[in-house]
N, CA and C atoms as a LAMMPS dump frame, in Angstrom:
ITEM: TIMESTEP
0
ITEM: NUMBER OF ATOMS
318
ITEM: BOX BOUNDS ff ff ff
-5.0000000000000000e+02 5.0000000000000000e+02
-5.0000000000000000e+02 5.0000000000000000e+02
-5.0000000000000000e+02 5.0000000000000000e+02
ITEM: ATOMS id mol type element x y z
1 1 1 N -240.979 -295.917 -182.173
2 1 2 C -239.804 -295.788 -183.008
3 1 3 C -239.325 -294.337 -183.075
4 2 1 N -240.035 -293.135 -182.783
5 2 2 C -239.619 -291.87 -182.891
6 2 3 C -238.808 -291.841 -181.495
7 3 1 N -238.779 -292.354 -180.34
8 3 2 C -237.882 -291.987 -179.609
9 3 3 C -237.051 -292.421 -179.952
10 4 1 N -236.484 -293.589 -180.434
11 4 2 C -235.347 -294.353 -180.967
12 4 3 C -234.857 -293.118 -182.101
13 5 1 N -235.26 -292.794 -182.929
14 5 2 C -234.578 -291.658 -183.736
15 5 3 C -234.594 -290.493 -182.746
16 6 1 N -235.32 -289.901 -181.971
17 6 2 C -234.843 -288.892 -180.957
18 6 3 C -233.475 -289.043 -180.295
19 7 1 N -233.123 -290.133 -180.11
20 7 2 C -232.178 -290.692 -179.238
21 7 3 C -230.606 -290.883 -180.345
22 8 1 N -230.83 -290.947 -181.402
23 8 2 C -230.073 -291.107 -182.355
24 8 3 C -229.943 -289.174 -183.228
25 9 1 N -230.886 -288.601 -182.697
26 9 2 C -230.36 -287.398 -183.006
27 9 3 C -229.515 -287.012 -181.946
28 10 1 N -229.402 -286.95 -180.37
29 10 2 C -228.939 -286.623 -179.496
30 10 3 C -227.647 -287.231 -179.885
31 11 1 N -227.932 -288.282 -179.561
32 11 2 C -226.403 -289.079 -179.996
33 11 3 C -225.488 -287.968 -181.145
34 12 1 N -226.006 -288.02 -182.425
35 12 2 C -225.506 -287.757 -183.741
36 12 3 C -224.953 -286.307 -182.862
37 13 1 N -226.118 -284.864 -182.844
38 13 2 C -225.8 -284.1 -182.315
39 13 3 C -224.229 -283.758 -181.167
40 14 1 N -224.642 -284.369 -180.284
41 14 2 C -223.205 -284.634 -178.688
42 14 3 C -221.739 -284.983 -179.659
43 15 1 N -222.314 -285.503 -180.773
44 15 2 C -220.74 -286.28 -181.292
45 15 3 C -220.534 -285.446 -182.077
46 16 1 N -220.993 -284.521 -183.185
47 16 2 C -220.778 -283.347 -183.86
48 16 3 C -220.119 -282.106 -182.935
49 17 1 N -220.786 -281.806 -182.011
50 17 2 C -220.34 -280.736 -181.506
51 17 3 C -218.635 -281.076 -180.198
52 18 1 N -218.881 -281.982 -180.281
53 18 2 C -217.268 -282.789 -179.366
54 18 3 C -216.5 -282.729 -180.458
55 19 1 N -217.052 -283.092 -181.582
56 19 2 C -215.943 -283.382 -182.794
57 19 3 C -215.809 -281.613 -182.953
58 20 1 N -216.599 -280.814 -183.575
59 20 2 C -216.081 -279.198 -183.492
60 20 3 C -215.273 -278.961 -182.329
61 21 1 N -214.755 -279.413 -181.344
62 21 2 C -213.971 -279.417 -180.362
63 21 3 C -212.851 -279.501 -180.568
64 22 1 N -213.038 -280.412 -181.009
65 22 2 C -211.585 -281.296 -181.692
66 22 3 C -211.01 -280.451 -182.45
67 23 1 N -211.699 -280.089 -183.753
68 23 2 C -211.808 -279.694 -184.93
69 23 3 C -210.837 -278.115 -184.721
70 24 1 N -211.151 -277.574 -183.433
71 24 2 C -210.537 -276.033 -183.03
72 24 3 C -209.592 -276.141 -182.56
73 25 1 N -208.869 -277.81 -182.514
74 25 2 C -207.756 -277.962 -181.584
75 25 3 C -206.37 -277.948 -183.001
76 26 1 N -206.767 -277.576 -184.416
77 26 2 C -206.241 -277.843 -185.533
78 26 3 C -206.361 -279.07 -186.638
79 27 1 N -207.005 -279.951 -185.761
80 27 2 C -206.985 -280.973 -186.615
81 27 3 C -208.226 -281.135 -187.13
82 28 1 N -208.092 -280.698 -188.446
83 28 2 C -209.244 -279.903 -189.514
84 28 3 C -210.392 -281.241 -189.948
85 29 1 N -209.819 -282.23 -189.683
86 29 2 C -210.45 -283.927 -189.921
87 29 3 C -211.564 -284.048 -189.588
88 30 1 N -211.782 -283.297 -188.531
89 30 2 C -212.798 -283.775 -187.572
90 30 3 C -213.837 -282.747 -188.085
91 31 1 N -213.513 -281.687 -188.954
92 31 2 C -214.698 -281.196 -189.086
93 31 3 C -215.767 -282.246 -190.372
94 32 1 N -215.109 -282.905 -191.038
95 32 2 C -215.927 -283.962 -191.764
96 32 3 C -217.16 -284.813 -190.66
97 33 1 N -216.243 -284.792 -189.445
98 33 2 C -217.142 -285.771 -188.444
99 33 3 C -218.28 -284.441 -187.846
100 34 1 N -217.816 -283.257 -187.938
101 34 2 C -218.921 -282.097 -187.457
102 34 3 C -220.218 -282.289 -188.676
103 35 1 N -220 -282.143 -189.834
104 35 2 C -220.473 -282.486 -190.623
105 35 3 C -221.516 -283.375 -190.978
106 36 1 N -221.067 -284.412 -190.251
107 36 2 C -221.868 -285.849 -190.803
108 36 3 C -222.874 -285.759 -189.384
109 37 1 N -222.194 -285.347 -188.138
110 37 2 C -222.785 -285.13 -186.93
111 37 3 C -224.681 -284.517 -187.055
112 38 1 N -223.491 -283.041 -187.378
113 38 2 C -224.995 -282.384 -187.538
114 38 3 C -226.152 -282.861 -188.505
115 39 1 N -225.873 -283.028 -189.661
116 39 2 C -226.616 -283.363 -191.062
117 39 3 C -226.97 -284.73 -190.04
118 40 1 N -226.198 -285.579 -189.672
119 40 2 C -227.536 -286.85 -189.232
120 40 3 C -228.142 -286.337 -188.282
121 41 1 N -228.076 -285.607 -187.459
122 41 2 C -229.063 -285.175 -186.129
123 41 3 C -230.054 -284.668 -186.821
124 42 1 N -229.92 -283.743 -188.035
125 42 2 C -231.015 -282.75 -188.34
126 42 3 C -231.806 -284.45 -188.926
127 43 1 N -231.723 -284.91 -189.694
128 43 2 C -232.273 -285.818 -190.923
129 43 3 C -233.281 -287.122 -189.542
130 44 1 N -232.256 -287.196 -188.876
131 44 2 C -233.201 -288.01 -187.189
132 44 3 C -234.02 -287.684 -186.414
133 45 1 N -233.669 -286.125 -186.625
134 45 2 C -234.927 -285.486 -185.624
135 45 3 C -236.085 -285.061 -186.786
136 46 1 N -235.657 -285.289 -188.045
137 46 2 C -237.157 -285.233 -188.792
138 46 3 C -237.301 -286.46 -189.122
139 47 1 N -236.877 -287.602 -189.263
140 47 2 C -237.563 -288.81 -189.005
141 47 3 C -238.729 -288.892 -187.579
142 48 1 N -238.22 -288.551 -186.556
143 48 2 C -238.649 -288.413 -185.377
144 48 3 C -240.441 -287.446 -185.521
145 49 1 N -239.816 -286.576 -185.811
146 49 2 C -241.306 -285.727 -186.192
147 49 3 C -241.658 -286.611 -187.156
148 50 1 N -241.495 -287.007 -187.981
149 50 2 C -242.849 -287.695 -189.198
150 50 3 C -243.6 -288.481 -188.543
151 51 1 N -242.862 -289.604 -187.694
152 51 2 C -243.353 -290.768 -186.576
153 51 3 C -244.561 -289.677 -185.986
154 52 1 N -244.602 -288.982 -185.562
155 52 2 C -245.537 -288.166 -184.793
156 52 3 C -245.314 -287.457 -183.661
157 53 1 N -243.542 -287.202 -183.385
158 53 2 C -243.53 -287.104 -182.293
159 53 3 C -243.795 -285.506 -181.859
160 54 1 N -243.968 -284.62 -181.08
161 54 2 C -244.414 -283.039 -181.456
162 54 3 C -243.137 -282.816 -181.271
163 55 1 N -243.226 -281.555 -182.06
164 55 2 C -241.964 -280.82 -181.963
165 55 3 C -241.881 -280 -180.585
166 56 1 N -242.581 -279.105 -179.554
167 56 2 C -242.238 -278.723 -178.93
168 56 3 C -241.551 -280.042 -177.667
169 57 1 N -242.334 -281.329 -177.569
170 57 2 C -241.255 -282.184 -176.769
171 57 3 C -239.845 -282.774 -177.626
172 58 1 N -240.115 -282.87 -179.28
173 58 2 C -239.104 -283.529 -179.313
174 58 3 C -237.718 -282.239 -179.378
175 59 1 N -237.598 -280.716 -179.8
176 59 2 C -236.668 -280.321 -179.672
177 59 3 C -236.343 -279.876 -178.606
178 60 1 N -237.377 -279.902 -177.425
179 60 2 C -236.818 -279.86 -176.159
180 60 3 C -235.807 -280.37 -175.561
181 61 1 N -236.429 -282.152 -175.507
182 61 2 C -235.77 -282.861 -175.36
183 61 3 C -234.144 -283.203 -175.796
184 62 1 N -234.415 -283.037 -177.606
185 62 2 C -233.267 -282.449 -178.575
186 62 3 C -232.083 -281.688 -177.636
187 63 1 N -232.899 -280.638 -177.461
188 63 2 C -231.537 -279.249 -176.768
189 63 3 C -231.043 -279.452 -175.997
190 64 1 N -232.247 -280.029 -174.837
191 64 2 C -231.663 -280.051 -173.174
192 64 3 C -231.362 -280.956 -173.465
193 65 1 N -231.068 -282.19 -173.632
194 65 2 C -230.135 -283.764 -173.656
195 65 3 C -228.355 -283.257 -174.51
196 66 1 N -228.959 -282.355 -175.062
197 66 2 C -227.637 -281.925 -176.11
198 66 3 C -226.778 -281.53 -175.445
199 67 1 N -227.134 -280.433 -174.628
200 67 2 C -226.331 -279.478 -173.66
201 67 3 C -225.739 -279.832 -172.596
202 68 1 N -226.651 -281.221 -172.219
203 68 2 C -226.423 -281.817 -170.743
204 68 3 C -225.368 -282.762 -171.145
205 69 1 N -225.456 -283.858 -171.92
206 69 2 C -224.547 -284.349 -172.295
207 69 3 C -223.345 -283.968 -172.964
208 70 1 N -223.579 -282.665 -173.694
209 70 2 C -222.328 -282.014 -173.723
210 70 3 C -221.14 -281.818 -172.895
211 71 1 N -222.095 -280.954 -171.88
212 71 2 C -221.01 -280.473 -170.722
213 71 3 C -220.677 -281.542 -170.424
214 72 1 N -221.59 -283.154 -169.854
215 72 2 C -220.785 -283.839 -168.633
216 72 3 C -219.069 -284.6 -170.064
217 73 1 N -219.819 -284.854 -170.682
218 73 2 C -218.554 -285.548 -171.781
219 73 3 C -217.544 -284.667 -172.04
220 74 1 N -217.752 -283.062 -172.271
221 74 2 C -216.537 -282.382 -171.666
222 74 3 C -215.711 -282.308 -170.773
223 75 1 N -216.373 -282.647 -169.805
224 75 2 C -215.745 -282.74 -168.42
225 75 3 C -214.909 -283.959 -168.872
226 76 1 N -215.416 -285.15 -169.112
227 76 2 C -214.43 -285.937 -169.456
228 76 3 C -213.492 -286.432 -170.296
229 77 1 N -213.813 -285.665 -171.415
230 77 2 C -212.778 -285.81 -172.182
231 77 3 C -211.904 -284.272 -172.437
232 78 1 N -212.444 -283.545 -172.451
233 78 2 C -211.456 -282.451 -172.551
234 78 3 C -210.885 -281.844 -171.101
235 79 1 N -211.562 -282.644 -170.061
236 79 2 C -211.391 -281.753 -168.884
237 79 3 C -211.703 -280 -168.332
238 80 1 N -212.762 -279.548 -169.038
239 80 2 C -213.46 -278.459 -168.987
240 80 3 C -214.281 -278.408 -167.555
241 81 1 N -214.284 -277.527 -167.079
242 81 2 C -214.926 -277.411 -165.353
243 81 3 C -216.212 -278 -165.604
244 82 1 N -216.889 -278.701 -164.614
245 82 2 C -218.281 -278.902 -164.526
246 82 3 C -218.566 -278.848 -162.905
247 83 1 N -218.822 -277.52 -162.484
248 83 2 C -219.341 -277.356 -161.331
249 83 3 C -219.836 -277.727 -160.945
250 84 1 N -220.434 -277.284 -158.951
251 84 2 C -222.048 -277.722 -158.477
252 84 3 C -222.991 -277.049 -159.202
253 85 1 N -222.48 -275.727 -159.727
254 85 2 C -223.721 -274.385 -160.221
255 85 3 C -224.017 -275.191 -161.715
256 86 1 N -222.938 -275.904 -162.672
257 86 2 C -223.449 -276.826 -163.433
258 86 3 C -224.168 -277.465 -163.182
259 87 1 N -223.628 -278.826 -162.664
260 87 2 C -224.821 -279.491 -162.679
261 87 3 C -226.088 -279.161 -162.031
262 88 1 N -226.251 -278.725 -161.305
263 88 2 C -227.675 -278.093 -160.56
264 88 3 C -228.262 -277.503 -162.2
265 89 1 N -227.489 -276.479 -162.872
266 89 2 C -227.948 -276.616 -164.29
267 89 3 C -228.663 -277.856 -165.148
268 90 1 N -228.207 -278.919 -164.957
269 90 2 C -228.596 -279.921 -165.522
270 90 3 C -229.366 -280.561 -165.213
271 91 1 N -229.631 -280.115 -163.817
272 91 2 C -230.418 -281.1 -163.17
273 91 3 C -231.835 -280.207 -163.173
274 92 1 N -231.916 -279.139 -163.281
275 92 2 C -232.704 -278.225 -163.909
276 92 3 C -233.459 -278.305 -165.312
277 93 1 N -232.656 -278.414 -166.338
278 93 2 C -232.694 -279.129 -167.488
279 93 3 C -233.293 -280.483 -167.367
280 94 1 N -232.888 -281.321 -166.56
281 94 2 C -233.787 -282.446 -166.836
282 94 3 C -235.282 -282.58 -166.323
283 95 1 N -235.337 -281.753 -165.337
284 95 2 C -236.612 -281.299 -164.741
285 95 3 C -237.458 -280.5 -165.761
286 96 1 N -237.067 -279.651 -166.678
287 96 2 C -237.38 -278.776 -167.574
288 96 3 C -238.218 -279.601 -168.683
289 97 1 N -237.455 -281.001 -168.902
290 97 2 C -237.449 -281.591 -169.66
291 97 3 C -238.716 -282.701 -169.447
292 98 1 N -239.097 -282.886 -168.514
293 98 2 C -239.719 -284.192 -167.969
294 98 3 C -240.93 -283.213 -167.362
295 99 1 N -241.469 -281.648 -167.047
296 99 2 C -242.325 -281.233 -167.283
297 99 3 C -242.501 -281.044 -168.726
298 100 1 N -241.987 -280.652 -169.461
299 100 2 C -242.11 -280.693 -170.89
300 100 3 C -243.296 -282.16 -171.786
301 101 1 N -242.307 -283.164 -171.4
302 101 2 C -243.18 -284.27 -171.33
303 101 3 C -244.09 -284.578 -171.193
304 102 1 N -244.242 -284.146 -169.842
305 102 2 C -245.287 -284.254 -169.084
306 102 3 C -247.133 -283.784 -169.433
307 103 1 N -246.469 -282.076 -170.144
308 103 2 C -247.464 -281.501 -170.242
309 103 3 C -247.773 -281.47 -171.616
310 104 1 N -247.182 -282.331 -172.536
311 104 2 C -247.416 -283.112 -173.8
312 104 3 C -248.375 -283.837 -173.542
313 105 1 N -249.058 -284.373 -172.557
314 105 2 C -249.874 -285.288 -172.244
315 105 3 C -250.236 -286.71 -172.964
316 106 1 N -248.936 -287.303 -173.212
317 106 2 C -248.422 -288.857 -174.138
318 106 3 C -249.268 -289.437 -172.882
């Protein structure tokens, strides 16, 4: 069940910080949705730790899923560049991420 709230902080997180996107475009609305974004990511990723999950995999995971999914959903909704030198970034990141895991020894 802690990945299921890991997964629901990422989520919460990606949609907070798209919504601060928004939010800089003038339409001040969306910072209510920055708001609710962040405050549920933080409140999911400590559900997540109580379950047992460690903190050095779960805010790993946390950041690099954050960042990665950031950029590519930029790319598609705001149309912001996402390079080869990006993604090779990401794909870095997920490698980063899955030794991380790894050496959690689950």
């Amino acid at each position: 069940m802690a990945w299921v709230f890991l997964a629901i902080a990422i989520g919460l997180e990606v949609t907070g910080t798209l919504a601060l996107r928004m939010a800089t475009t003038g339409r001040r609305a969306w910072f209510g949705v920055v708001a609710v974004g962040y405050l549920g990511a933080f409140a999911a990723l400590t559900v997540a730790l109580s379950q047992g999950l460690g903190l050095g995999v779960a805010y790993g995971i946390w950041a690099a899923a954050g960042v990665a999914l950031t950029a590519v959903a930029s790319r598609v909704l705001f149309e912001e560049p996402l390079t080869p030198l990006m993604g090779i970034g990401i794909g870095l990141i997920a490698g980063g991420v899955l030794l991380v895991e790894l050496g959690a020894g689950h």
